[in-house]
N, C-alpha and C positions, 0 to 999 in steps of 0.2 A: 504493500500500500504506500508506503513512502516513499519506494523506487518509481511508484505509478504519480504521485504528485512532483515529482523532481521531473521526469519526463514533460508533466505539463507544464511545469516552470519554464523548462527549455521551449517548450512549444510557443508558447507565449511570447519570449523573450525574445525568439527567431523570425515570427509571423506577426510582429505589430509595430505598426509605422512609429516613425522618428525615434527607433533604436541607437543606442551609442553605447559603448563598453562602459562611459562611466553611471550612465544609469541602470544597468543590466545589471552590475556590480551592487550599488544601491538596495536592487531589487533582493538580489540574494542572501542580503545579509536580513532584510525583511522578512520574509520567507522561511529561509532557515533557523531563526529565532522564534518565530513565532511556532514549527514542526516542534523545535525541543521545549519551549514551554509552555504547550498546551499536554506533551505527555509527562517532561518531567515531577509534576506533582505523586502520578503511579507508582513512581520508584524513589523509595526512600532514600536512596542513596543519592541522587542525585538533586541539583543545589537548583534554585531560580538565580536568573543572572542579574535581576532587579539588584538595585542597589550597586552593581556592580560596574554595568554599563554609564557610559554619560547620561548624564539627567534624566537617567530611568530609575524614580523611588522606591515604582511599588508598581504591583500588578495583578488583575483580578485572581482570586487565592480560591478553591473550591471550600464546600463548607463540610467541613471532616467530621461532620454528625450523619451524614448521607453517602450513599455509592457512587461512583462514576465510572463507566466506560473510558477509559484515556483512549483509548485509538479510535471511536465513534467522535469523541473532543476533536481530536488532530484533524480527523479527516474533512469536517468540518469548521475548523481555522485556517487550512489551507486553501481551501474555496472562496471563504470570505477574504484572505489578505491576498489572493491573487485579484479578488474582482475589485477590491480598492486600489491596490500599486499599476494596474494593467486596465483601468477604466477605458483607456482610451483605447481597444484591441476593437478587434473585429466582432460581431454582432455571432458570427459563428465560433468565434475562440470563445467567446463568451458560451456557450450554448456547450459547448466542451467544455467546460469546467464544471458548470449544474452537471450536466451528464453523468462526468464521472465522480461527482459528490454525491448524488443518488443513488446508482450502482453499489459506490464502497459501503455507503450508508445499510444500503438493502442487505446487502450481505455481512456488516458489522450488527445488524439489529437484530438477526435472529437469537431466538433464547435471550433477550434483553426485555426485563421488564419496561413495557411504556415511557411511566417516569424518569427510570434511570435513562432511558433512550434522550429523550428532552432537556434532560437535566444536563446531559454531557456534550449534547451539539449546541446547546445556548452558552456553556464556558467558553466551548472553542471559539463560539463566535465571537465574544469578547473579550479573548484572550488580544483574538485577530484584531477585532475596532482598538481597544488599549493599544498594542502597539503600534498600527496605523495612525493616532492620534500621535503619538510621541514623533514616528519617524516626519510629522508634517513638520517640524522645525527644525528640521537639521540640514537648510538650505538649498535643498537639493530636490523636493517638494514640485512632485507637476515639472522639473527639470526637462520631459523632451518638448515642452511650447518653448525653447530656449538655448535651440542646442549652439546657436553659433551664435556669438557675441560680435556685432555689425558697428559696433560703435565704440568698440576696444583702441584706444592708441598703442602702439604696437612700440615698445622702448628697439630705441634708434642705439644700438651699441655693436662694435668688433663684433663677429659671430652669432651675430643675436638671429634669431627664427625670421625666414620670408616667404607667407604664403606659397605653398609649391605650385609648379607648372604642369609637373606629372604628377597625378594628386589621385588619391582612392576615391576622395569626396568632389561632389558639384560643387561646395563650398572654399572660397579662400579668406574664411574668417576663422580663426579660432575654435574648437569645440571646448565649449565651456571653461573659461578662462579662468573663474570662479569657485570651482569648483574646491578646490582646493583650502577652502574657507569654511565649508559644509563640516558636520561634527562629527567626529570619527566616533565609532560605538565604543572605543576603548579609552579611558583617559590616559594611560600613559603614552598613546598613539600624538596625542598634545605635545609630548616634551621630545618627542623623538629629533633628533640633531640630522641634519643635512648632509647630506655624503659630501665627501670631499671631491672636487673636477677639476681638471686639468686645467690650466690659464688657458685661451687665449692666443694662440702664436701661429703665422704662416711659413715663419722659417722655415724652408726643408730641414727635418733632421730633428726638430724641435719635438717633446712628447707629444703635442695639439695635433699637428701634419701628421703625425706617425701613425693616430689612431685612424684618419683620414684614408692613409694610404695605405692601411689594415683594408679597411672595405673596399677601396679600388681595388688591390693585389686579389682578392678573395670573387668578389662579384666580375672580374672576367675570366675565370677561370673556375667557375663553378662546374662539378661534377651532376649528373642526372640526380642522382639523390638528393645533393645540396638543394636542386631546384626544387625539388616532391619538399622536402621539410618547409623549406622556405613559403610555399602557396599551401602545405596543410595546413601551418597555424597562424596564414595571414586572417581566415576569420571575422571577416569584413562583414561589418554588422549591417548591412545590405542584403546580406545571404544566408548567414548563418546566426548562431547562438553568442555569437561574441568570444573573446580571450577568457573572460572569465564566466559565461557559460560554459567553454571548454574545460574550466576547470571541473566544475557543478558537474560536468557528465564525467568528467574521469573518477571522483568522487563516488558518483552514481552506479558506474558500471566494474568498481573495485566492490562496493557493496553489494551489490546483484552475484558475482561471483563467490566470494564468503561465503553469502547466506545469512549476514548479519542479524540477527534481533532489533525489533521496531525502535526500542530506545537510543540501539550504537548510531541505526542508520541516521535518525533524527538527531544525534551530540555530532556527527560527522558533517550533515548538513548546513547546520547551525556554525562551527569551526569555520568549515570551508568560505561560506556564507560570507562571515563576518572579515575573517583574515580579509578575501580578496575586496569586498568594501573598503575598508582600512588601507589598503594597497595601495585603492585607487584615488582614493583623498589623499595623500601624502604626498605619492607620484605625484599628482595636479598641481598639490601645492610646488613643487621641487620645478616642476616643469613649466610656471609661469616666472617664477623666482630666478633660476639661470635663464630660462627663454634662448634656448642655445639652439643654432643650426643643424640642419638634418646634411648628408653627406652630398646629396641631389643641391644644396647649394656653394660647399666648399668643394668639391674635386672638381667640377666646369670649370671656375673661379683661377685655382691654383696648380692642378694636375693634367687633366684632359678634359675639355671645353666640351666634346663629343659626350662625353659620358652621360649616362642615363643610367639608373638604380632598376636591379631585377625587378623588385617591388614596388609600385608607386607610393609616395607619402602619405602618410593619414595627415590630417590639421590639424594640427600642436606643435609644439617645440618638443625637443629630443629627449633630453637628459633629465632624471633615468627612465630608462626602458619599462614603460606599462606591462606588458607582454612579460617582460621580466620577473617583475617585483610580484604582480599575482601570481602567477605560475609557482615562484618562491615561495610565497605565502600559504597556499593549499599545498603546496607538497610537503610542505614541512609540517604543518598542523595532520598530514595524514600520515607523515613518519609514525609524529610522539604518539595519535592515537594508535598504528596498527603495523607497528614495524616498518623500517627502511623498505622489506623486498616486497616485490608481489610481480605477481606476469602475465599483463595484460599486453590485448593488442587494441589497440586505438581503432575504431573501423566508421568513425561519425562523417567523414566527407568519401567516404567508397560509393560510388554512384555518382557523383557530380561529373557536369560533363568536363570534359576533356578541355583542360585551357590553351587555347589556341593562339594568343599572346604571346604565351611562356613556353610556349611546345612541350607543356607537361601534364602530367595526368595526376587523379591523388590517391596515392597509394599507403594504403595501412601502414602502422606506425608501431612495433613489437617494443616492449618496454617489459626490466624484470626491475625495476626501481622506481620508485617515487621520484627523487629528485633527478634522476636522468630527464625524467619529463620536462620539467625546471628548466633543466638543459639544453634541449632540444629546444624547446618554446622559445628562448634567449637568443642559442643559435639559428635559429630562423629568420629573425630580425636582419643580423648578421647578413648572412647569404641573399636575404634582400635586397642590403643596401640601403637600408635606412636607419641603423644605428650601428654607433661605434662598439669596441669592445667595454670600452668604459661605460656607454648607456647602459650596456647590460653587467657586467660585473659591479656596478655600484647598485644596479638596479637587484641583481640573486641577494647582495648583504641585505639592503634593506627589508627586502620580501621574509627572510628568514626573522628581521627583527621584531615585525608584524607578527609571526606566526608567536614565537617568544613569547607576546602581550597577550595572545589567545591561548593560548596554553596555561598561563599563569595565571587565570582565570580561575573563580571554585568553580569546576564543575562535576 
């Protein structure tokens, strides 16, 4: 049942207009808080994050004189906080959510007394409205009426980010500039310190050029594989479920394999959820703060004027690598829960057609570790061509610092 609502998170996430990764992210950390604490109350071992979270005090509490259904609870919170955060979906997405909240309902309610039936889908329901109220002030609020900032002054400095010419997006404005200002669910996500970057320098020979000329030496000498890695986890929120619904499905499909029990699935989803939220408000922050060039404007400039990046640009500034830092953040939060190894194969763009651009196809993706994933996601960017080695090695530290905060969590 919980693998069956992570499914329609993704559904959702992939089939409804003006998707962006940083609100997708958002969405998951919504979502997978609200899976773990609508059941966490069933298991006594397990904590409420209230109190825990930014300026989450307190949170509808069942009345412990009476029974409840926790899984009738969840399956009904998951309905109601995808039809609040996804209001603006399709009339049929919509219609697939009742669907399958009936369904799970019809088949959680047998041998359930009436009462307890009612008693346990009105918690969840307001487990979902509670935390839906909370997540409307953490700036980010109705965010896709707003994805591009049209009236942004763009700071005039050495290196600084310029609208790309090869671009993923119809837009050459910014995606949410702002962002980065929105409240991270962890407070120590507050005080997290800014990775260190390179100055600044075109001197041949210099560290700045060096990273530059990392991605030219790499991006025309890419191998067929390089290419496949590079277009599987470009994930261009146009098409697919986003970088960090790629992570929600690796999550997803590590727990389907297990076999996991309803409460792990739900502390996993919640983890995931949240790390990569946190990820991506940090990143934001990081990546309007430097506002540093992507490689599509320093190698034309300094190395070869011809040159053109495997991957086109998304709209943002570079540094550190988003792609990075969630990928980081979910892998490491699925270590501490469930050990380093496991061996899955990636198989979510198998079927897409054939890119005709790249002359490449997308081909499964064999992983017997968590953080190779990490790795891979990083390196993709890489063999793109749109970020250095630094966007993403500053970008795996921070991801993993993120996960750290979640961790350190009672949960």
């Amino acid at each position: 049942m919980a693998s069956q609502w992570a499914d329609m998170t993704l559904r959702l996430t992939q089939y409804t207009p003006g998707n962006s990764p940083t609100y997708a992210s958002r969405c998951l950390g919504y979502i997978g808080l609200t899976m773990y604490e609508t059941l966490a109350p069933g298991y006594p071992e397990r904590n409420s994050l209230a109190g825990q979270l930014s300026e989450l005090t307190i949170l509808p509490a069942p009345d412990p004189e009476v029974s409840y259904n926790y899984a009738l609870a969840m399956n009904a919170g998951q309905a109601e906080i995808l039809r609040k955060l996804y209001n603006h979906t399709s009339d049929l997405n919509k219609a697939s959510v009742d669907s399958l909240e009936r369904e799970l309902e019809l088949m959680l309610s047998a041998d359930v007394p009436a009462e307890v039936r009612k008693r346990s889908v009105s918690f969840g329901q307001r487990m979902a409205r509670a935390i839906f109220e909370w997540s409307k002030s953490d700036g980010g609020h109705r965010a896709y009426l707003r994805n591009f900032e049209k009236g942004m002054v763009h700071p005039d400095r050495p290196g600084g980010w310029k609208p790309p010419l090869f671009a993923q997006s119809f837009s050459h404005h910014p995606l949410h500039p702002f962002w980065g200002q929105n409240r991270p669910f962890i407070p120590a996500n507050y005080r997290m310190q800014a990775p260190a970057i390179i100055p600044h320098d075109t001197t041949p020979g210099s560290p700045y050029y060096e990273q530059f000329l990392a991605v030219y030496k790499a991006d025309t000498a890419l191998t067929q594989e390089q290419k496949e890695i590079a277009i599987w986890w470009g994930d261009d929120p146009d098409e697919t479920f986003t970088p960090p619904g790629h992570s929600y499905y690796i999550a997803s499909e590590f727990l389907r394999a297990k076999d996991a029990e309803l409460i792990t699935r739900a502390e996993t989803y919640a983890r995931v959820g949240i790390a990569v939220a946190d990820a991506f408000i940090l990143c934001w922050r990081w990546k309007y703060q430097f506002f540093t060039e992507r490689p599509n404007t320093f190698i034309p400039a300094y190395i070869d004027e011809e040159w053109e990046s495997f991957w086109p640009d998304p709209p943002f500034p570079a540094f550190p690598s988003g792609h990075a830092i969630q990928a980081a953040a979910a892998a490491a939060v699925l270590e501490d829960l469930h050990g380093p190894e496991f061996t899955f194969t990636d198989r979510s763009h198998v079927g897409r057609p054939y890119d005709e651009v790249r002359e490449t196809g997308f081909v499964e993706r064999p992983f017997t570790r968590f953080w190779d994933v990490a790795l891979e996601t990083a390196d993709s960017r890489f063999y793109g061509g749109i970020h250095t080695p630094q966007d993403n090695e500053r970008g795996l530290e921070k991801g993993r610092e993120v996960a750290a905060n979640v961790t350190a969590m009672k949960w």
